[in-house]
C-alpha positions in Angstrom: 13.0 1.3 3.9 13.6 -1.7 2.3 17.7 -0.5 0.2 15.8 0.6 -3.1 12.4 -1.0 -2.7 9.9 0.9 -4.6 5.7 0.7 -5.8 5.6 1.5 -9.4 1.9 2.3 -10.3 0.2 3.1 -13.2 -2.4 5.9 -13.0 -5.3 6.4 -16.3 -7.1 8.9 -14.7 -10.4 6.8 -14.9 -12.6 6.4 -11.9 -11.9 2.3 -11.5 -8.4 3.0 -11.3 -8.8 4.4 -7.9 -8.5 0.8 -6.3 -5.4 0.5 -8.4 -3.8 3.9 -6.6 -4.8 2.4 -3.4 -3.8 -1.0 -3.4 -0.3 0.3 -4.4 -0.2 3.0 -1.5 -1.1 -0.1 0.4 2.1 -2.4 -1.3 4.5 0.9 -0.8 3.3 0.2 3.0 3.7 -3.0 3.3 7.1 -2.8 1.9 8.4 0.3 2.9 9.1 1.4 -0.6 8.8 4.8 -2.9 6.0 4.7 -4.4 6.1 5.9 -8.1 3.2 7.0 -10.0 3.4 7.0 -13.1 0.3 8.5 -15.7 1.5 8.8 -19.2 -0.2 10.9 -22.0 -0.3 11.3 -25.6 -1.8 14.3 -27.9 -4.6 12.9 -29.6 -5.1 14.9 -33.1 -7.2 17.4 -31.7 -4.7 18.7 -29.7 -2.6 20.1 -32.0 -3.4 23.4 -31.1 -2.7 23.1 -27.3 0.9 23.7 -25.7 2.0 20.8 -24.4 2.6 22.2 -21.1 -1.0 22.2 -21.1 -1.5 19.2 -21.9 1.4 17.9 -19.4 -0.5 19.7 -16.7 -3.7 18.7 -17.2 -2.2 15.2 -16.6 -0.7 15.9 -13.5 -4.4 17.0 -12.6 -5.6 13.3 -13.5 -2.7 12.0 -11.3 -3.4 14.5 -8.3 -6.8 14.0 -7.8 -6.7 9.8 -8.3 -4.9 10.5 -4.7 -7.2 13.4 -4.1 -10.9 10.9 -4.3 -8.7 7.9 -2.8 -7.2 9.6 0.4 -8.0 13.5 0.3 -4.5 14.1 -1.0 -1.4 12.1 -1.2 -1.0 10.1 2.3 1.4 11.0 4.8 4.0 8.0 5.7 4.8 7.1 1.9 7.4 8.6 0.0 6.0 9.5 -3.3 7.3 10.5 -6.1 5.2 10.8 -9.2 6.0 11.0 -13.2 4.3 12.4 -16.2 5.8 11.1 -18.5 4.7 11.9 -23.0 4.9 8.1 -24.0 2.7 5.0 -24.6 1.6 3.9 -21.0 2.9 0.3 -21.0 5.9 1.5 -22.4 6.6 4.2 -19.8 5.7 1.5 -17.3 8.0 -0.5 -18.3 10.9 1.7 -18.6 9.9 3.6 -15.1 10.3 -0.3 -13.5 13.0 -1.2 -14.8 14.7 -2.8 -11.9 14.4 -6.9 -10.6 13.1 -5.8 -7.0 10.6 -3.3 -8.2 6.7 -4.2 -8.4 4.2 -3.0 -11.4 1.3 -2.4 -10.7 -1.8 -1.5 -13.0 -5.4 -2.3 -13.6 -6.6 -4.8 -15.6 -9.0 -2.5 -17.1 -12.5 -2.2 -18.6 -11.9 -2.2 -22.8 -14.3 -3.4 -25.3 -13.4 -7.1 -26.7 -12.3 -5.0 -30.6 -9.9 -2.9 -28.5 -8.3 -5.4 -26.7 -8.0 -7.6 -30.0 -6.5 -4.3 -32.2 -4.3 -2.8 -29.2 -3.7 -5.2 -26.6 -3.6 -3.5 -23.2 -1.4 -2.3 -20.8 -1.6 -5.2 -18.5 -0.5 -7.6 -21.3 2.1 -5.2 -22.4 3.6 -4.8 -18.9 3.3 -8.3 -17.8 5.4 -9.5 -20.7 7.7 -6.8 -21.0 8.3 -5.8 -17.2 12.0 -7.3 -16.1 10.0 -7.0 -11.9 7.1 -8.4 -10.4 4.1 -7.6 -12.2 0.5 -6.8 -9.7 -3.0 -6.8 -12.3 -5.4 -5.5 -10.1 -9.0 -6.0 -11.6 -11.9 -3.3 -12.3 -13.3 -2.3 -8.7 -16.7 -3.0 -8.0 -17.3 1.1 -7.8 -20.6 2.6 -9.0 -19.6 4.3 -12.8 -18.8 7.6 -13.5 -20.6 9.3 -16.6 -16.9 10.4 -17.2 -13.5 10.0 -16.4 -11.2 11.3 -13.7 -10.7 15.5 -14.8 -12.9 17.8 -17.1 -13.6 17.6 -20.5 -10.4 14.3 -20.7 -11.4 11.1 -22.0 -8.7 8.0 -21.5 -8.1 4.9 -22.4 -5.9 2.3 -21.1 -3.7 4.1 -19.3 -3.2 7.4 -21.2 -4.9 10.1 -21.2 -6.2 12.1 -24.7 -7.0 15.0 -23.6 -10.2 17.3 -25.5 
């Protein structure tokens, strides 16, 4: 292994971000670098009423079974180690890579023109904010999912409000 190399990817849970899981598997390869996946989360305001280990956990579901549908489980020959992290997404990105030979990498995602114009997205946020090498990796051309990745979750650039 490369003396501190490591993949830094952002995981939303949605079904497009599958290509993004596995072109970073593919990077941490390449490279021989830890691979770091990172999904962040946020309560929306129905959650109040849930624990927040709940919440966490149903996170680290989204996270587990992005590797689950891209490789039937995380892949043997990468060291991994993931991160659920409570925090904006591009900011826990950020903060996650936060050293010169480390590479971002996150989708470039699939938002309506009002969202990106009112909250920006997490590409933008990481590409100006990151102090490494910065990977967009655009939507996949994958057949839609009538949801996203986990039941009853809904997420949205790179975080994941859970119902």
């Amino acid at each position: 292994m490369i003396d501190g190399a490591r993949v830094i990817v952002g995981v939303d849970g949605s079904y497009s971000s599958l290509a993004v899981v596995h072109r970073a598997v593919q990077e941490a390869r390449k490279r021989d670098a830890l691979l770091v996946p990172v999904i962040a989360w946020m309560a929306s305001d129905g959650d109040s009423l849930r624990p927040l280990s709940e919440l966490e956990y149903a996170a680290r579901q989204r996270l587990d079974t992005a590797f689950e549908l891209t490789f039937d489980g995380y892949p043997e020959g990468v060291r991994i180690q993931p991160r659920v992290l409570r925090a904006e997404p591009g900011r826990a990105l950020v903060t996650t890579a936060d050293q010169p030979d480390d590479l971002l990498i996150v989708g470039s995602g699939r938002h309506a023109r009002l969202q990106h114009v009112v909250h920006g997205t997490v590409a933008r946020y990481c590409w100006a904010h990151a102090a490494c090498e910065v990977l967009i990796v655009p939507p996949a051309e994958l057949p839609e999912r009538p949801q996203p990745i986990g039941a009853g979750g809904h997420c949205h650039a790179g975080i994941g409000y859970l119902n």
